[in-house]
VEXNUDO-702173 format. One record per residue: residue in three letters; x, y, z of N, C-alpha, C in turn. Coordinates in steps of 0.02 Angstrom, whole numbers, plus 50000, padded with zeros to 5 digits. Example, Ala and Ser with C-alpha at 12.3 -4.5 7.8 and 13.67 -1.06 7.14 Angstrom:
Ala506604971650390506154977550390506604983550390Ser506424988850354506844994750357506455000250394
END
This chain:
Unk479805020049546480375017349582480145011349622Unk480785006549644480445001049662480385001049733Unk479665000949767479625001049840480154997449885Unk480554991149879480954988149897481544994549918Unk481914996049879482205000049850482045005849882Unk481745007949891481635015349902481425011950006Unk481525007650031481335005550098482345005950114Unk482505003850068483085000350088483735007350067Unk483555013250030483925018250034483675023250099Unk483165024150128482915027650191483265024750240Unk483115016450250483555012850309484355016150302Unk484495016450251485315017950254485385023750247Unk485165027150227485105034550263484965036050342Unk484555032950365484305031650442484945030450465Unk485345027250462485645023950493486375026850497Unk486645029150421487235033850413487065040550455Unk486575044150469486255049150503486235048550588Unk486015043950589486275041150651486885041950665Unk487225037950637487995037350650488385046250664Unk487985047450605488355055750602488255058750681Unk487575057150687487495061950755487725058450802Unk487855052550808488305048850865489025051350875Unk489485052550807489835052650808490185060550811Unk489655065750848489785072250832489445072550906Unk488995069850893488765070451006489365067151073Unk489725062651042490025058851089490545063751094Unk490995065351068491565071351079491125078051109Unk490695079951069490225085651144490095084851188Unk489855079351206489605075851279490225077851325Unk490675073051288491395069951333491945077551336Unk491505084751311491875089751323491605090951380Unk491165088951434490765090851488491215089051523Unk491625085451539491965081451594492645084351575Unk493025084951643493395088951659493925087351638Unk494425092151607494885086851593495485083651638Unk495935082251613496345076151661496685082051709Unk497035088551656497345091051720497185094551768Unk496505096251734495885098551803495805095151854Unk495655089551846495745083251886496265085251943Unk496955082451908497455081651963497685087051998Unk497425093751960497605100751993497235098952057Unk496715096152070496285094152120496535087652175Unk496825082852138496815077252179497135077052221Unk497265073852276497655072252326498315069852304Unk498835073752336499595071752340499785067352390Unk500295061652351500675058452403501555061052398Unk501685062552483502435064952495502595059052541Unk503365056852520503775053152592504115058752623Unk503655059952675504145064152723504725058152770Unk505105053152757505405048452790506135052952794Unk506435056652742506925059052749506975065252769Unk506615069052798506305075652793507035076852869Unk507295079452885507675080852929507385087752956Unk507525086553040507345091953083507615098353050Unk507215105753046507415110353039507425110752944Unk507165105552923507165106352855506515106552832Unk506595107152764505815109652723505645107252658Unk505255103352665505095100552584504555105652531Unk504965108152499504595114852435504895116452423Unk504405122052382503715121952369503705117052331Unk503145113052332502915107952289502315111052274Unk502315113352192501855116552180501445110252128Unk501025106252175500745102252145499985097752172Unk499825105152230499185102452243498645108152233Unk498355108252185497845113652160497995121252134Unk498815116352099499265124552073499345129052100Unk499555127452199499605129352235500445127352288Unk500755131252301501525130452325501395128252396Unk501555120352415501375118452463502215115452495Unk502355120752564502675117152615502665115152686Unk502925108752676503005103552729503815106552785Unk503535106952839504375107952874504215102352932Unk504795100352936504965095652993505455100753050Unk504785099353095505005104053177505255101653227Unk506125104253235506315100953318506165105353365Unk506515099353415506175101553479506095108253513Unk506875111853475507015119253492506495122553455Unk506315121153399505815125453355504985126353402Unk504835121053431504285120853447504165120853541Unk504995123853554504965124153617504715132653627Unk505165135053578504845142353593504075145553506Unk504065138953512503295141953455502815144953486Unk502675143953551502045150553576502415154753625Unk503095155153636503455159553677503145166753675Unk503045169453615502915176253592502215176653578Unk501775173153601501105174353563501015181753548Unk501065186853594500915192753589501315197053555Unk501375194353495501685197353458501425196453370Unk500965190753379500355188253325499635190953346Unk499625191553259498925196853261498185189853271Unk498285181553245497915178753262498355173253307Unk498605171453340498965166053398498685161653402Unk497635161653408497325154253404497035153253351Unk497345153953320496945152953237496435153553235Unk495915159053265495295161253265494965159553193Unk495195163553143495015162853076495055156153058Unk494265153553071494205146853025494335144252967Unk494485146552925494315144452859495405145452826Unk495555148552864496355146352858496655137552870Unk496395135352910496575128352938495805123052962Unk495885117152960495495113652948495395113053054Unk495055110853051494685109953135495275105653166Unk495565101253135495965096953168496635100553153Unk496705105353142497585108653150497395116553184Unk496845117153199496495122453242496725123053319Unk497455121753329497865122453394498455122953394Unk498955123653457499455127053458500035128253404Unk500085122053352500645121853329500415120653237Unk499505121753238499205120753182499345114853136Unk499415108753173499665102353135499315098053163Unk499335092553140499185083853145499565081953194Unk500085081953185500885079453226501165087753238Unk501405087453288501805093953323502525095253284Unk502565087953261503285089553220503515091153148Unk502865090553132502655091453053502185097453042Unk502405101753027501895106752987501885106752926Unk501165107052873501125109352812500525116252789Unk500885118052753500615123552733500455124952653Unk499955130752626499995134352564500715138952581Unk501115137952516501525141852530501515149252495Unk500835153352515500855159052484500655162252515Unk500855166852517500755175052577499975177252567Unk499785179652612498865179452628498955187752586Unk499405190752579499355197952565499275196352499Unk499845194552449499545196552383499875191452343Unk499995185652377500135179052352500765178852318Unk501175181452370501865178852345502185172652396Unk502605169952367502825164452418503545166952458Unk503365165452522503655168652583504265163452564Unk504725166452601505555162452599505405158452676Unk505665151252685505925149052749506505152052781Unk506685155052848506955158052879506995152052940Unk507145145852963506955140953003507545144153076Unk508015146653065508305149153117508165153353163Unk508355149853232508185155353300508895162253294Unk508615166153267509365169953281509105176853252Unk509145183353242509145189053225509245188953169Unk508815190453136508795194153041508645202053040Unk508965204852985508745209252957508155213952960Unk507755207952966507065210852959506785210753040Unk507085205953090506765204353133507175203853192Unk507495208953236508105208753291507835200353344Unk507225200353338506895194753394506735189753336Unk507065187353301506725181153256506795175853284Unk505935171253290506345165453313506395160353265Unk505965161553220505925156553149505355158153129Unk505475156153061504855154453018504735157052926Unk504415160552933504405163152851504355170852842Unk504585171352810504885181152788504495181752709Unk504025185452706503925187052631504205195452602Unk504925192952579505025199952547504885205252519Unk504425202752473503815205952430503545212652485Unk503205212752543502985216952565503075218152652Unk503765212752657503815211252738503305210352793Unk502905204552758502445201452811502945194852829Unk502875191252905503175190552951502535183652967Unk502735177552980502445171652985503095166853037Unk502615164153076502975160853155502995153053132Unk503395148153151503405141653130502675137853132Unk502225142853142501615137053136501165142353072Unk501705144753054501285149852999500725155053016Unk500845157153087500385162653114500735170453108Unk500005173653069500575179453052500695183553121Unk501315188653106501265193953147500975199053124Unk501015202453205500555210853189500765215853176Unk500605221553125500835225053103501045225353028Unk501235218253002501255217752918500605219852875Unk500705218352809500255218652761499635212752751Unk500085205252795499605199652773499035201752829Unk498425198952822497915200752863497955193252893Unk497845188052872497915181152885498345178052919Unk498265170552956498865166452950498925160452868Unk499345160052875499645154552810499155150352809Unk498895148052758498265142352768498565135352770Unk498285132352810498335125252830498055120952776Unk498265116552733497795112452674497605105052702Unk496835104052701496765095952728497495093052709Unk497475087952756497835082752756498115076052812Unk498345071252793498275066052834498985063652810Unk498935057752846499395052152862499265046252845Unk499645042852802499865036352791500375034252818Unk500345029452874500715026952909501125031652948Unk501755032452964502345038152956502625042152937Unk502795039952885503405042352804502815045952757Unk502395044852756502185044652689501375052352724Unk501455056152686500775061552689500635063952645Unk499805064352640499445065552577499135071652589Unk498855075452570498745084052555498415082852509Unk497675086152518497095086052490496535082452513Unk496695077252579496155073152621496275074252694Unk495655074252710495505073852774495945069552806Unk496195067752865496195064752910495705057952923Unk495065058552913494525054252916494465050752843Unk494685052852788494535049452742495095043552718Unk494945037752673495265029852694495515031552628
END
């Protein structure tokens, strides 16, 4: 056989062989990396809270880590009697760290006093609690002054999402990072500190 020839079928074998394994490693590789909706199950949300009206509630927006997240906009009556009753919550200063981030780690567990956001799922066994935003007597509660009712097992949550004592939830409602753009506009999933 002619040495020429026999240099120049190896090269092209070399080289189709190559290709093969290029073209069978790059789709393995690129299965390492996460995919897109892994991703955004993760990323940071943007909300315009601009229209959000006192006493109202934007949710669940179940769209930050496939998790039911609400926003309520708090008047003045709501947050006049929010620590009226402390003694009637099993945590009042949000002792339990790891529910709320260091910077919503006070009275009203928020950024702004007039904005609360929350996971909207019950610490007991992850059902999502109903908004109850009215000061007035329920069913469940002759002294209600607001907040969230989870039917599921009648655990009992105060407008800053602190549970009461005596239910099934052991927790308060968890607080999810989050910050501010400008006014109108809040993102969920970042710090406060991050740009």
């Amino acid at each position: 056989m002619n040495k020429g020839r026999r240099n120049f079928l190896i090269g092209a074998t070399s080289v189709v062989g190559t290709a093969g394994v290029v073209g069978v490693a790059v789709p393995f590789v690129g299965s390492w990396n996460p995919s897109a909706k892994a991703l955004a199950a993760g990323a940071p949300i943007k909300i315009d809270i601009s229209k959000l009206s006192e006493g109202d509630m934007i949710g669940p927006i179940p769209a930050w880590r496939d998790k039911p997240v609400f926003v309520v906009k708090r008047s003045a009556a709501m947050l006049e009697k929010l620590n009226s009753e402390n003694n009637r919550l099993a945590d009042p200063d949000s002792a339990e760290e790891k529910q709320q981030p260091a910077y919503a780690q006070n009275a009203t567990r928020s950024l702004r006093e007039d904005v609360l956001v929350l996971i909207g799922l019950c610490t007991h066994l992850g059902c999502s609690p109903k908004f109850y935003p009215k000061i007035t007597p329920e069913d469940f509660d002759p002294n209600w002054l607001g907040g969230f009712y989870c039917p599921c097992h009648g655990s009992k949550f105060d407008l800053a999402g602190r549970v009461y004592k005596g239910v099934p939830a052991p927790t308060n409602l968890e607080v999810p990072p989050h910050r501010y753009e400008g006014d109108s506009v809040l993102i969920i999933g970042e710090d406060e500190g991050a740009a």
